[in-house]
C-alpha positions as CSV (number, residue, x, y, z in Angstrom):
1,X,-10.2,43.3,-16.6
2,X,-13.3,41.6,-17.3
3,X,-16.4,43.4,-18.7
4,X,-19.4,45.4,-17.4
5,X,-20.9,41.6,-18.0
6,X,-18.2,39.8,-15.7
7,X,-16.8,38.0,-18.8
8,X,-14.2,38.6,-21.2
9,X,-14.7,37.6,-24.6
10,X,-11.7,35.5,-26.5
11,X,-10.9,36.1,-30.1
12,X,-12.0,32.4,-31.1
13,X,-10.4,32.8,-34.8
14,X,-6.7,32.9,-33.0
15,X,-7.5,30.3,-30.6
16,X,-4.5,27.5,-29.4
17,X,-5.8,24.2,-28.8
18,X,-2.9,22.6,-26.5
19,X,-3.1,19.6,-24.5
20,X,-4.5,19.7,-20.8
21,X,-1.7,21.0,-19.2
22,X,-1.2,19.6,-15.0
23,X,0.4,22.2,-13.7
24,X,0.4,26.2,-13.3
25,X,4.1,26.0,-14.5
26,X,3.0,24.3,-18.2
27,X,-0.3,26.8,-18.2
28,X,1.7,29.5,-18.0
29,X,4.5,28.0,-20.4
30,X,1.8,27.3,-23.3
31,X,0.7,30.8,-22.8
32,X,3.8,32.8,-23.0
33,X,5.0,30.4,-26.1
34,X,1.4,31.8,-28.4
35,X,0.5,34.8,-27.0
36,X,3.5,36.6,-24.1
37,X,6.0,36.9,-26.6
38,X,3.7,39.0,-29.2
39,X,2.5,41.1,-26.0
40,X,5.7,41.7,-24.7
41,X,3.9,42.2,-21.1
42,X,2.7,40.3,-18.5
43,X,-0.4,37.6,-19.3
44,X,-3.5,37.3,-16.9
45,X,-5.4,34.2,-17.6
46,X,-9.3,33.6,-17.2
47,X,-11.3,30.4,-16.8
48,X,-14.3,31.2,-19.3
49,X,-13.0,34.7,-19.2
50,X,-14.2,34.8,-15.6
51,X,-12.4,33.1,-12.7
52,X,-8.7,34.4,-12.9
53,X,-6.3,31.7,-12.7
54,X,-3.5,32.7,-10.2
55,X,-2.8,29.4,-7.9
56,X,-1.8,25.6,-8.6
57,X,-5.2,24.8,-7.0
58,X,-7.2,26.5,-10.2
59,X,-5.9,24.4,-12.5
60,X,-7.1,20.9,-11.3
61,X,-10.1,22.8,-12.1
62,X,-9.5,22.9,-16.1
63,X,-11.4,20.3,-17.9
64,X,-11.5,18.7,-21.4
65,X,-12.7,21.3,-23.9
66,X,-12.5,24.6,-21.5
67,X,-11.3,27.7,-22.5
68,X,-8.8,29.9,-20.9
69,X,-8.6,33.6,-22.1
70,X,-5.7,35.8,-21.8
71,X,-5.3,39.3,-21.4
72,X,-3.0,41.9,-20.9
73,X,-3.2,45.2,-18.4
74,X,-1.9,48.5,-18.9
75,X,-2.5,49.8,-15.4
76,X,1.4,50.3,-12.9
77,X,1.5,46.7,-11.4
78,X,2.0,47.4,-7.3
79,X,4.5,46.0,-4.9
80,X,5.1,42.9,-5.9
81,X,3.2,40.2,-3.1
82,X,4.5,38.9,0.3
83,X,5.3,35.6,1.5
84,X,4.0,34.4,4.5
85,X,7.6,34.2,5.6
86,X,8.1,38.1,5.1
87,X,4.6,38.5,6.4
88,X,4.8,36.6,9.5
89,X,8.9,37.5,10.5
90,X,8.9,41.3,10.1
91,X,12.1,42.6,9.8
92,X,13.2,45.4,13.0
93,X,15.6,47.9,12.6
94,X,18.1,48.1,14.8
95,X,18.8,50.6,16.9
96,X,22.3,51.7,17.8
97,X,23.5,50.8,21.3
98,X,24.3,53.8,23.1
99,X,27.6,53.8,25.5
100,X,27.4,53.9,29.2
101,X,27.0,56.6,31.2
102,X,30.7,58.3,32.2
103,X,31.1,57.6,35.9
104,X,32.8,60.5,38.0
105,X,35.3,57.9,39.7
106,X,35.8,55.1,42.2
107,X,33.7,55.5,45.4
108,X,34.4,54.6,48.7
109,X,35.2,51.5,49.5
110,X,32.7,49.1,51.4
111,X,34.4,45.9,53.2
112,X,32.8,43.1,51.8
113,X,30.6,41.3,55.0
114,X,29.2,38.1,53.0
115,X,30.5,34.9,53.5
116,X,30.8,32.2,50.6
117,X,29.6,28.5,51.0
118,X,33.2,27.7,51.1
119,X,34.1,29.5,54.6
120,X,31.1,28.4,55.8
121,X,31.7,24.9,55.2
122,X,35.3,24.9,56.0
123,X,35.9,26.1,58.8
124,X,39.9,26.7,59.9
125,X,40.9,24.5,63.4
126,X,43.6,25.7,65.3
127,X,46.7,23.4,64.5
128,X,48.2,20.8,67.6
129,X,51.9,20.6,67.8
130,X,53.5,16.8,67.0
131,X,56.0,16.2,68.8
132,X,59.2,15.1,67.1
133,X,59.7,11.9,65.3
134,X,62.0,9.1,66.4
135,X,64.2,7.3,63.9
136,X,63.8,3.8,63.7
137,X,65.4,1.2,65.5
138,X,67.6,-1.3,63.9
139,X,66.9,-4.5,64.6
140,X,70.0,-5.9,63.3
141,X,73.2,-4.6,65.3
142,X,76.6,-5.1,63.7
143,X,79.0,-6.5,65.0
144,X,76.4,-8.6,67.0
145,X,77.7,-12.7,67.0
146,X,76.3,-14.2,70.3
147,X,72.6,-14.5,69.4
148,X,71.0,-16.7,66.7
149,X,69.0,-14.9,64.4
150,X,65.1,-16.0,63.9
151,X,63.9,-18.3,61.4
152,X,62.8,-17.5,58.4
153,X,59.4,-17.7,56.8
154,X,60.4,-20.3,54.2
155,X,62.2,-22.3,56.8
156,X,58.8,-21.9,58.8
157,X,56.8,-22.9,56.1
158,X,58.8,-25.2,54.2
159,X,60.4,-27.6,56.6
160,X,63.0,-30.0,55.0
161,X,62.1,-34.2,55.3
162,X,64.2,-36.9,55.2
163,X,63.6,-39.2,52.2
164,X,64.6,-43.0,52.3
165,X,66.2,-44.5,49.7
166,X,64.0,-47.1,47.7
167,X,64.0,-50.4,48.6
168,X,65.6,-52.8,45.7
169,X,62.9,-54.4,43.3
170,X,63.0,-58.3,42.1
171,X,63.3,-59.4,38.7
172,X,60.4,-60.9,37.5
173,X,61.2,-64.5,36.2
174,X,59.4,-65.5,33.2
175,X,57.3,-68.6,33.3
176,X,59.5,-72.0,32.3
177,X,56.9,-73.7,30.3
178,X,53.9,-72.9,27.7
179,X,50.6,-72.3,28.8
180,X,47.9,-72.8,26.2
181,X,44.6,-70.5,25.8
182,X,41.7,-71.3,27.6
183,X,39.8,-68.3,27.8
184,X,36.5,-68.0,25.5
185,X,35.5,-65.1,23.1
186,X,32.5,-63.4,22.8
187,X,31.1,-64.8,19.8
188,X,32.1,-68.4,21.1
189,X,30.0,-67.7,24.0
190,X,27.2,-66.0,22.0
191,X,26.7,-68.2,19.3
192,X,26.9,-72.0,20.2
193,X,27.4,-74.7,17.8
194,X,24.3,-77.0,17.7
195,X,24.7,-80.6,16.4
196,X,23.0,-81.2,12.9
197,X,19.4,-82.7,13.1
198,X,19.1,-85.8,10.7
199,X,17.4,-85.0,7.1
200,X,13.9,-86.8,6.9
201,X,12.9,-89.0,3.7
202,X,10.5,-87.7,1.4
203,X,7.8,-89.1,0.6
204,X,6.6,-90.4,-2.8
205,X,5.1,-88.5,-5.2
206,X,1.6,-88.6,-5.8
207,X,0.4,-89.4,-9.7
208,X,-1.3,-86.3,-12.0
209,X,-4.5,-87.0,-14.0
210,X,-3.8,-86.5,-17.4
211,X,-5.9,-83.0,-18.4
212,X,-9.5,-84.4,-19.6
213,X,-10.5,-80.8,-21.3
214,X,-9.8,-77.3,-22.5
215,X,-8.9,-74.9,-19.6
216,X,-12.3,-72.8,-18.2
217,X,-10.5,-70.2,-16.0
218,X,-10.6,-67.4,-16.4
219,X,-8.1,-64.0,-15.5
220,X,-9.0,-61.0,-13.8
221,X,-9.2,-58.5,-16.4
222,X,-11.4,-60.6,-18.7
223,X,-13.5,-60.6,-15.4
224,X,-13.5,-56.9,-15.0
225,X,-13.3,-56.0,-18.3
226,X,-15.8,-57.1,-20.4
227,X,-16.0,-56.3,-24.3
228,X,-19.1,-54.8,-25.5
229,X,-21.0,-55.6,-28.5
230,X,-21.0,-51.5,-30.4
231,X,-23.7,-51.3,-33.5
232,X,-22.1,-49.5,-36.3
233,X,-23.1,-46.2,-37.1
234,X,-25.2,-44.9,-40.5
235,X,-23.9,-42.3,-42.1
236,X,-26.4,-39.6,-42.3
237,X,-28.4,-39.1,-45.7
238,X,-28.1,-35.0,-46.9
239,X,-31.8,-35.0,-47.8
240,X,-33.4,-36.6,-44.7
241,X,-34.7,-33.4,-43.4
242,X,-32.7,-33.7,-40.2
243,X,-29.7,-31.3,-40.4
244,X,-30.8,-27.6,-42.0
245,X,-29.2,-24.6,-42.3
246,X,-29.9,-21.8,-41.4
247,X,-28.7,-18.6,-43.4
248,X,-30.0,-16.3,-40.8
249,X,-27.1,-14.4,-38.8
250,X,-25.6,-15.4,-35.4
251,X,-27.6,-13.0,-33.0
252,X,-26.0,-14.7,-30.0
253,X,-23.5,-13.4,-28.0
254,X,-19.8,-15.5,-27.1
255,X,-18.3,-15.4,-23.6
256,X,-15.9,-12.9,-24.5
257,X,-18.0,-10.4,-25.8
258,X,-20.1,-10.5,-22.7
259,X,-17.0,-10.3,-20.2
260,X,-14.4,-8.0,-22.6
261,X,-16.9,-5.0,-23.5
262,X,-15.4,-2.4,-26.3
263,X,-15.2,1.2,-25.7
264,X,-15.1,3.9,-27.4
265,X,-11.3,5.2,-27.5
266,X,-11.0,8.8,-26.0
267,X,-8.6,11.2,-27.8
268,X,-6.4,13.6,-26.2
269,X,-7.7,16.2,-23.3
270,X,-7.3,19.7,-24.9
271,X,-7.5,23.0,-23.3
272,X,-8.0,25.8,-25.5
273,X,-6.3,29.2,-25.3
274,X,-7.7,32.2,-26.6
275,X,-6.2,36.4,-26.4
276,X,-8.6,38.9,-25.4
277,X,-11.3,39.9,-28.4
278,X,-10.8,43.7,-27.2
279,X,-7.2,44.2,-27.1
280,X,-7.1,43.9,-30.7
281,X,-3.9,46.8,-30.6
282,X,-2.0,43.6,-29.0
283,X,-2.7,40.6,-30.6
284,X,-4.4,42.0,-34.0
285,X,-6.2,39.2,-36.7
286,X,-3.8,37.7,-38.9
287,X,-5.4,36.3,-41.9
288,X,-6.7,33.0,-41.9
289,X,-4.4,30.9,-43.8
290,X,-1.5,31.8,-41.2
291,X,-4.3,31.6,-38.2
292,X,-4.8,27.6,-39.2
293,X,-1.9,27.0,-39.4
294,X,-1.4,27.8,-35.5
295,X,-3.8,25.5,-34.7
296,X,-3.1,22.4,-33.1
C-alpha cells in the first residue's frame, strides 16, 4: 500500500526500461516477465507509485519516460469481483414445488347449462319428408319402328351441299409468230443519250517576251522570315574587374530547405518499471554488474 506520504518509492537501481506498452494485457505481461516470477504473488502496479493501475482506461494515461512501481501485498485477497452480468442477474433458488392438495373424491354432479357458439349458431330444423323418387323415363323404346328418330346435332349443324363438277378449262395456244421487245428500262428512260456538240477551234497562241532581267519575286518565307544581322560576342577578359568571387559562404536558403524542414528523429517511447524500495524481503539488491545487465 502506498505510504503515510501517498507515494511508494521504487528501487530505481533495479529498474526495467521496456517499451510503451498499449495495452493492460502487455503492462501486466512486462511486469510478471522482471518482477512476478521472483515474487511468486500477485503484482499491484502504481502510476508514480500513486494512481493504481487496474483498468485498460489507465494505461492510455502512461507517457514517455513515466514510471510504474510494483508491489506486492500480504494481506487475504477477498472474494474475487463481480461482473455486471452476476451483479445485475442474481441467481434465485429455487424452491421445490409442493404437490396438490388430496381431494376427498368426486362431488356431485352439476348439469352443464352453457351453451357453446356452435349450438347457438347452428341451430337443428326439423327435417321434411321427400317423397320418393321416380326412375327415369326412356326415351328410346325398343322394339319401337314406326317413328323417325330426331336429327342430330351435326346433321343440324353441318348440312351436306351439293358440289358441281368443274367446268372444262381451254388450252392456251401459244402465239404463232415472234414478237420483239418494245418496252424501255429504267436507266434508258433516266439517262438519255444527247447528240455530241461540235468541238470549237482554238485560237492561236499569243507570242512570250523573251525575259529582259533577273527574277525580283520574292516567296513567303523570305517575306516573313527575315535574317538578322547578330554582332559576335567578346570573350570576357579574367582581370576586367567584372566577374569576382566571392569566398564568403552561401547564407541563402534553396526551395527545398524551406518546404522539406528536418527534424529531430525521436527514439523509442519507454516506460520504466520499478519493484517496491520497501519490500526489499521480495525483490532484494542484486549487485550491480548483474542489475545492468537487466537493463534495457
Amino acid at each position: 500500500m502506498p505510504s503515510s506520504s501517498g507515494t511508494i518509492p521504487g528501487d530505481t537501481e533495479q529498474r526495467v526500461s521496456v517499451a510503451l506498452p498499449r495495452s493492460l494485457h502487455e503492462l501486466k505481461g512486462h511486469a510478471n516477465k522482471h518482477f512476478g516470477v521472483r515474487a511468486q504473488k500477485p503484482l499491484r502496479m502504481y502510476h508514480h507509485g500513486k494512481v493504481v493501475i487496474t483498468h485498460a482506461q489507465h494505461v492510455t494515461n502512461l507517457k514517455d519516460g513515466d514510471v510504474v512501481v510494483v508491489t506486492v501485498t500480504d494481506e487475504e485477497q477477498g472474494p474475487p469481483p463481480i461482473s455486471t452480468h452476476q451483479a445485475h442477474y442474481v441467481p434465485h433458488r429455487l424452491e421445490a414445488k409442493k404437490p396438490p392438495p388430496a381431494q376427498d373424491g368426486p362431488g356431485e354432479g352439476v348439469p352443464f347449462d352453457g351453451k357453446s357458439s356452435y349450438t347457438v349458431d347452428y341451430i337443428p330444423h326439423p327435417l321434411e319428408v321427400r317423397d320418393k323418387a321416380k326412375p327415369p323415363r326412356n326415351v328410346w323404346e325398343p322394339g319401337r319402328t314406326d317413328g323417325r328418330t330426331g336429327k342430330s346435332t351435326y346433321t343440324s349443324e353441318f348440312p351436306w351441299h351439293t358440289v358441281k363438277p368443274p367446268e372444262s378449262t381451254k388450252k392456251q395456244v401459244p402465239p404463232s409468230g415472234h414478237v420483239p421487245f418494245d418496252g424501255v428500262t429504267s436507266y434508258q428512260h433516266d439517262y438519255i443519250k444527247h447528240p455530241n456538240r461540235p468541238r470549237s477551234a482554238t485560237g492561236r497562241p499569243k507570242p512570250q517576251l523573251p525575259a529582259s532581267g533577273p527574277f525580283d519575286g520574292s516567296t513567303t518565307y523570305t517575306t516573313d522570315y527575315k535574317r538578322f544581322h547578330v554582332p559576335q560576342a567578346r570573350p570576357l577578359k579574367p582581370n576586367d574587374g567584372v566577374l569576382k568571387t566571392d569566398k564568403n559562404p552561401f547564407e541563402g536558403a534553396s526551395e527545398y530547405r524551406r518546404e522539406y524542414l528536418k527534424h529531430p528523429l525521436q527514439g523509442p517511447e519507454i516506460l520504466h518499471i520499478e519493484p517496491d524500495l520497501r519490500r526489499g524481503d521480495v525483490w532484494p539488491k542484486r549487485p550491480a554488474t548483474e542489475a545492468g545487465s537487466r537493463r534495457h
